[in-house]
C-alpha positions in Angstrom: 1.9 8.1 50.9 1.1 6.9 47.3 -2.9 5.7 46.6 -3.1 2.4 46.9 -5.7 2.3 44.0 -3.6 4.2 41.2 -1.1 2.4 39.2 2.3 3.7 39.6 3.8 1.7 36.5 1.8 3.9 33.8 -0.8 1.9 33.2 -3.3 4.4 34.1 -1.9 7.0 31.0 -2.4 3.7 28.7 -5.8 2.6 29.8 -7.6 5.9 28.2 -6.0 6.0 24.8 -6.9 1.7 24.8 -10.8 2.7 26.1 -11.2 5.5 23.6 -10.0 3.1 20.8 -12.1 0.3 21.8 -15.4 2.8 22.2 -15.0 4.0 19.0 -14.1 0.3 17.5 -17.5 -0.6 18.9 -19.0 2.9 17.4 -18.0 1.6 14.0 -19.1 -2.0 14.7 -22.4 -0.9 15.1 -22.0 1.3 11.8 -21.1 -2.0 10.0 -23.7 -3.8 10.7 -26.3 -1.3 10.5 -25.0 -0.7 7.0 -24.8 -4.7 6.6 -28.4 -5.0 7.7 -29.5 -2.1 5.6 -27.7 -3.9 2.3 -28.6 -7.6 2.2 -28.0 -8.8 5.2 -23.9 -8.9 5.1 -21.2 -6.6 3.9 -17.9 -7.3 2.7 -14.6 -4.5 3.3 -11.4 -3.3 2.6 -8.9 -1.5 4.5 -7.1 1.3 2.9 -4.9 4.1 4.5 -5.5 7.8 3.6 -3.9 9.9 5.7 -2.1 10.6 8.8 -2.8 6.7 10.3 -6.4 7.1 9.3 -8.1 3.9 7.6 -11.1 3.8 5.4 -13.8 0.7 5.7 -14.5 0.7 2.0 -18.0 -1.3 2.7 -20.0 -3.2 0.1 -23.2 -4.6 0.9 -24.8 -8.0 -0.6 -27.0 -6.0 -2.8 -24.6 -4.1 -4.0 -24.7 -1.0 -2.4 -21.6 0.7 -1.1 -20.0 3.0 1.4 -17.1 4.0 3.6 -16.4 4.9 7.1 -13.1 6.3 8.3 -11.0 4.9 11.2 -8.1 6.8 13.5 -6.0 4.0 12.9 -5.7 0.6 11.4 -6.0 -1.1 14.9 -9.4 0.6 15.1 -10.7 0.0 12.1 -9.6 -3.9 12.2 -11.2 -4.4 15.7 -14.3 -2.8 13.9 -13.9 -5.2 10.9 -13.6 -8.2 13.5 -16.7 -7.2 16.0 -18.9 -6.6 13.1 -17.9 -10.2 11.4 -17.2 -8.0 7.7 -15.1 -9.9 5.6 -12.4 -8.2 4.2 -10.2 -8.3 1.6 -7.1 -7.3 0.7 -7.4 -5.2 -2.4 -10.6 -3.6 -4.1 -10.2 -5.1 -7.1 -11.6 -8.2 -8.7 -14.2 -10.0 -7.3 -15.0 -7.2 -4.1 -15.0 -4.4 -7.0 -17.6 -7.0 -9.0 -19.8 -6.6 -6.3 -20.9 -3.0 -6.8 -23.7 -1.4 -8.3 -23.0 1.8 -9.6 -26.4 4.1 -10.8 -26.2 7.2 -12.5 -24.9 9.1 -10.2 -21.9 7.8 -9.7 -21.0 7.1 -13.4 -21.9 10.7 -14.1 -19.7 12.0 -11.2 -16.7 9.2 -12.2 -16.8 10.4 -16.1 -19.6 13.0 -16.7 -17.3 15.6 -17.6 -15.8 13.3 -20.3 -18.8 11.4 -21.3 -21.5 14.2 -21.6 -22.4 14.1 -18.1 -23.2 17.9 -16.7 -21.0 20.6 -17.0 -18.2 21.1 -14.4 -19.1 24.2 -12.9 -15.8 25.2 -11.9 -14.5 25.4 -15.9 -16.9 27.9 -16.4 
């Protein structure tokens, strides 16, 4: 005699993969807006794929400050994006790349080897 409390259509198989996702939507939620509170108070995004159904939340905070956080898929990471109220745009270009403050150390990792930044220690 089958369990009356255990779904025999499947549903049981689908409910872990859906509660996982949605636990680690939340995870990055959280991430979001502890990164949005950190920066100015709000953060804008951008979706991009980088591998294997994995999406980085390109972040940018309202002072300028930036950072990413990687999702296992784009569902994730737009659930994310939607709990945490980040706006998001469809390219990193324009007026979401404007946004950025780059320091020193980014413009000497982005073009120091070109521009007289430190030596790359692997041409040695």
């Amino acid at each position: 005699m089958a369990d009356d409390t255990t779904p025999q259509d499947g549903t049981a198989e689908k409910a872990a993969p859906d509660a996982r996702a949605d636990r680690k939507a939340a995870r990055l939620a959280r991430q979001i807006d502890a990164f949005a509170k950190g920066h100015g108070g709000s953060a804008d995004g951008q979706l991009a794929h980088i591998a294997r159904g994995t999406v980085r939340i390109a972040l940018v905070g309202a002072d300028g400050e930036w950072g990413n956080l990687v999702a296992p898929s784009l569902d994730v990471a737009q659930k994310a994006a939607e709990k945490a109220g980040l706006t998001l745009h469809d390219d990193f270009d324009g007026e979401l790349a404007a946004k950025v403050r780059t320091g020193p150390y980014e413009w000497s990792r982005m073009a120091g080897i070109q521009v007289g930044g430190p030596a790359n220690p692997a041409a040695g």
